[in-house]
ChimeraX commands (.cxc) that place a marker at each C-alpha (Angstrom):
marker #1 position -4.99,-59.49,-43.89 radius 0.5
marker #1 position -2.82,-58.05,-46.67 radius 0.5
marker #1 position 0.80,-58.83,-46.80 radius 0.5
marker #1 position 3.34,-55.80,-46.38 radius 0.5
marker #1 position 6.46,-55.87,-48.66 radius 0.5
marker #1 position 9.73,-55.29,-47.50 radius 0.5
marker #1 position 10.92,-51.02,-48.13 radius 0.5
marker #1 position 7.23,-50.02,-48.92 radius 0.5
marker #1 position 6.16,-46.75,-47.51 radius 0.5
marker #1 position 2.93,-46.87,-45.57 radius 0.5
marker #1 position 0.38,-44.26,-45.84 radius 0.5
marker #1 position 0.04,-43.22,-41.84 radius 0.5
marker #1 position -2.82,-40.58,-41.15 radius 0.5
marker #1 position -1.38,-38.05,-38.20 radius 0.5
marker #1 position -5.19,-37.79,-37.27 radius 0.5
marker #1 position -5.81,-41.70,-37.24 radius 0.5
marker #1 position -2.48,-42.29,-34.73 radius 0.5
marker #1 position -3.66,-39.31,-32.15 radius 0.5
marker #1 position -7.06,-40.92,-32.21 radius 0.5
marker #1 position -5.62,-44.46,-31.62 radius 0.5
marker #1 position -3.58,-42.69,-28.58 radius 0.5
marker #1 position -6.45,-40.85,-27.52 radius 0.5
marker #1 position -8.07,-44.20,-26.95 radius 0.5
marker #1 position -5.48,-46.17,-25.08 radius 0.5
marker #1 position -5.50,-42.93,-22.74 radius 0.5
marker #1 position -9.03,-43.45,-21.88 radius 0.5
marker #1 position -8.81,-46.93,-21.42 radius 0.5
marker #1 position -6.40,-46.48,-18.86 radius 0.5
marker #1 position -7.86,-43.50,-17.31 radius 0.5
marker #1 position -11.26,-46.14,-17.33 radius 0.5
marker #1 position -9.12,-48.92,-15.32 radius 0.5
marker #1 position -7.26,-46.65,-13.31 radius 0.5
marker #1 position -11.33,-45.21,-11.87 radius 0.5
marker #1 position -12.08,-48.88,-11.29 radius 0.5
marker #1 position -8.64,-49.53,-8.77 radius 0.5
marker #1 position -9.63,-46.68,-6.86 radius 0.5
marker #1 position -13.18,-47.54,-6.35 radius 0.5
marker #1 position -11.98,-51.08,-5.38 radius 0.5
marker #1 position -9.25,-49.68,-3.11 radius 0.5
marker #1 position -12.10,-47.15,-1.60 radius 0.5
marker #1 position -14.54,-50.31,-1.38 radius 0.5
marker #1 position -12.22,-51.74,1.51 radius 0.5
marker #1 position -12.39,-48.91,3.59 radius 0.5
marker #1 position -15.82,-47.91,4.21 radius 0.5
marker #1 position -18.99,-49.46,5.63 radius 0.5
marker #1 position -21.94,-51.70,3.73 radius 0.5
marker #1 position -23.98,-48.70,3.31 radius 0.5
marker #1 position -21.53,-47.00,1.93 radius 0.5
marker #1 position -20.13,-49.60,-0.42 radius 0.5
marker #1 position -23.73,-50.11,-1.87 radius 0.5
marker #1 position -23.57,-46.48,-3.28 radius 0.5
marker #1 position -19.61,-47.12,-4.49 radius 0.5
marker #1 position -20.71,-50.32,-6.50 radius 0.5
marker #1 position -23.85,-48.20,-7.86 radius 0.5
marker #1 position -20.63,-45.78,-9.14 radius 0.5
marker #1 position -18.74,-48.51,-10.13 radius 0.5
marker #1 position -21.19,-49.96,-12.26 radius 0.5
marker #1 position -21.97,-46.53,-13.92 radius 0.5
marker #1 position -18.23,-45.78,-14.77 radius 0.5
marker #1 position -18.09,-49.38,-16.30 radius 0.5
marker #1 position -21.33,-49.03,-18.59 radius 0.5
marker #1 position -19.83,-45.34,-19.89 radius 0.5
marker #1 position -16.23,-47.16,-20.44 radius 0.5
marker #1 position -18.80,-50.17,-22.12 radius 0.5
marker #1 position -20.21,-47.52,-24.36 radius 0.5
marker #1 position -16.97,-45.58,-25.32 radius 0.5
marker #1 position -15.19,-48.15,-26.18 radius 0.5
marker #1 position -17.78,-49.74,-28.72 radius 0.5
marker #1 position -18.44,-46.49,-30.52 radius 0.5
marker #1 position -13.71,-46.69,-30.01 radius 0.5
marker #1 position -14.08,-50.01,-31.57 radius 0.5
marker #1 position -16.17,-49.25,-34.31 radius 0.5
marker #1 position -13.83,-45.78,-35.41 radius 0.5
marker #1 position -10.91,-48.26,-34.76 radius 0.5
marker #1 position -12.19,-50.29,-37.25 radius 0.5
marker #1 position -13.06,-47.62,-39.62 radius 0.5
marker #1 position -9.76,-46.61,-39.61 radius 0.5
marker #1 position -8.13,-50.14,-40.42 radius 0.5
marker #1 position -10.66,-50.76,-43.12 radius 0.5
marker #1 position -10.04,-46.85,-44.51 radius 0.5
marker link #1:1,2 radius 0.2
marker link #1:2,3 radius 0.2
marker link #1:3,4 radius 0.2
marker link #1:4,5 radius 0.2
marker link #1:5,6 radius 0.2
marker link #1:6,7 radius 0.2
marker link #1:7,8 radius 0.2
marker link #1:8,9 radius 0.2
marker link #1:9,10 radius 0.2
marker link #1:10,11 radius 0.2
marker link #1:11,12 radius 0.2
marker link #1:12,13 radius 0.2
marker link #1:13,14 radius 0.2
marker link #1:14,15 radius 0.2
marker link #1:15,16 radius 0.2
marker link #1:16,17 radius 0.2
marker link #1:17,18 radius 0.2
marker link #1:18,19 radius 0.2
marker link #1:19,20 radius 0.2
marker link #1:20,21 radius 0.2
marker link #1:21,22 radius 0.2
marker link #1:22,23 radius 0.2
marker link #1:23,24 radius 0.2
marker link #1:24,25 radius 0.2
marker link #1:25,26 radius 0.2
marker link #1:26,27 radius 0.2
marker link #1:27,28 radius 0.2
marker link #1:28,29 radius 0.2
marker link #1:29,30 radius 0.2
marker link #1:30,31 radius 0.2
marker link #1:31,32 radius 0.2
marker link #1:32,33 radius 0.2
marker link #1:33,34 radius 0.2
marker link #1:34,35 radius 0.2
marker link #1:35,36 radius 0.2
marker link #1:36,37 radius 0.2
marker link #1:37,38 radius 0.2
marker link #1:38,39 radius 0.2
marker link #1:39,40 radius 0.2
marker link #1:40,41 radius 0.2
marker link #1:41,42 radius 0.2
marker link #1:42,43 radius 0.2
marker link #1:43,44 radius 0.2
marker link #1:44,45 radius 0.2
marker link #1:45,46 radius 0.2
marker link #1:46,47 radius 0.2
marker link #1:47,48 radius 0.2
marker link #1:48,49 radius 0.2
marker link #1:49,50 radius 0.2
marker link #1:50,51 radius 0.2
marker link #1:51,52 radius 0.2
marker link #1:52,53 radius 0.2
marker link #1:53,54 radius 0.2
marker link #1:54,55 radius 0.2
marker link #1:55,56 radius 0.2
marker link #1:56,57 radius 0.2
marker link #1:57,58 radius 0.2
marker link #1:58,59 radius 0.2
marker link #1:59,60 radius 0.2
marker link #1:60,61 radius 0.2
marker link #1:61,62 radius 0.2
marker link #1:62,63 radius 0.2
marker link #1:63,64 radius 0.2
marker link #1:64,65 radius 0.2
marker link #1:65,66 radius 0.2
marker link #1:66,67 radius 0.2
marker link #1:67,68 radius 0.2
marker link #1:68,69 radius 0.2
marker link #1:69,70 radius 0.2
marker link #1:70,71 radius 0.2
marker link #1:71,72 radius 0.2
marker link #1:72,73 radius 0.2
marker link #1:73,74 radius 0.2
marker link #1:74,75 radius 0.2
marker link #1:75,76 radius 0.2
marker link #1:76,77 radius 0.2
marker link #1:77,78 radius 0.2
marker link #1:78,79 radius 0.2
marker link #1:79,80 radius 0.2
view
């Protein structure tokens, strides 16, 4: 990892740091789905929590596949 000297002005894309926000946003919004569904798991019968895991497991493969295609951009952007 390169060095950074001390006073040297770093080139900072606008677009780059909304995208990095952008992320951390849906990340959270990800884990935030995943409480609930745990907090809703308590609450109901087996039946029921067969068909919340199903969800669960669906919200966790779309956060799985966001956040490669986020990690590969992420890493675009810190190689660019």
């Amino acid at each position: 990892m390169r060095r950074f000297e001390v006073g040297e002005v770093l080139d900072v894309d606008y677009n780059h740091a909304k995208k990095r926000s952008a992320i951390e946003k849906a990340i959270e919004t990800g884990t935030r789905v995943a409480k609930k569904i745990d907090e809703l798991e308590l609450k109901l019968s087996n039946d029921k929590i067969e068909k919340i895991k199903l969800a669960k497991r669906m919200v966790i493969m779309m956060q799985n596949t966001r956040w490669l295609r986020w990690l590969r951009m992420v890493i675009m952007i810190l190689k660019g």
